[in-house]
C-alpha positions, 0 to 999 in steps of 0.5 A, spaced: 627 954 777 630 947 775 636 943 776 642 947 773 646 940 774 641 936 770 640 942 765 648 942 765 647 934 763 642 934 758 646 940 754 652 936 754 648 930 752 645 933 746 652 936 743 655 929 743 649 927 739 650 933 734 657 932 734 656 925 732 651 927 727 657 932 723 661 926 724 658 920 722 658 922 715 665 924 714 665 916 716 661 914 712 665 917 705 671 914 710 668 908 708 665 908 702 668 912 698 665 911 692 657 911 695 654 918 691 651 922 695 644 920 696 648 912 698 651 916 704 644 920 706 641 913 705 646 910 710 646 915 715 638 915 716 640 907 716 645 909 722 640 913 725 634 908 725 639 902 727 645 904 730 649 898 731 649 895 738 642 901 740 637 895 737 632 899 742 634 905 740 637 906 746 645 903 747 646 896 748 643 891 753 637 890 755 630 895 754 630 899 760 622 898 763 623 905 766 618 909 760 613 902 761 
């Protein structure tokens, strides 16, 4: 069948990203309160291709050679 801890692991990882994702434009209006609608989807989709300190995409460091 699989591993249910690994399952467990991934699941709990994507409903921090989904979390993440209703959060950060909240944060977004937090900190530009007078940006319109389509400012604020224009920086989340920013935040989502170039989130600060992730500049691989990943998390901050070095790229991991381990999908080469």
């Amino acid at each position: 069948m699989g591993n249910p801890a690994a399952a467990q692991r991934l699941r709990l990882a994507l409903d921090m990203y989904e979390a993440g994702e209703r959060m950060q434009p909240q944060r977004l209006k937090r900190t530009h309160p007078q940006a319109s609608g389509a400012e604020i989807d224009a920086e989340l989709q920013t935040w989502r291709r170039h989130r600060p300190g992730a500049t691989h995409g990943d998390c901050p460091g070095h790229p991991s050679p381990r999908f080469e």
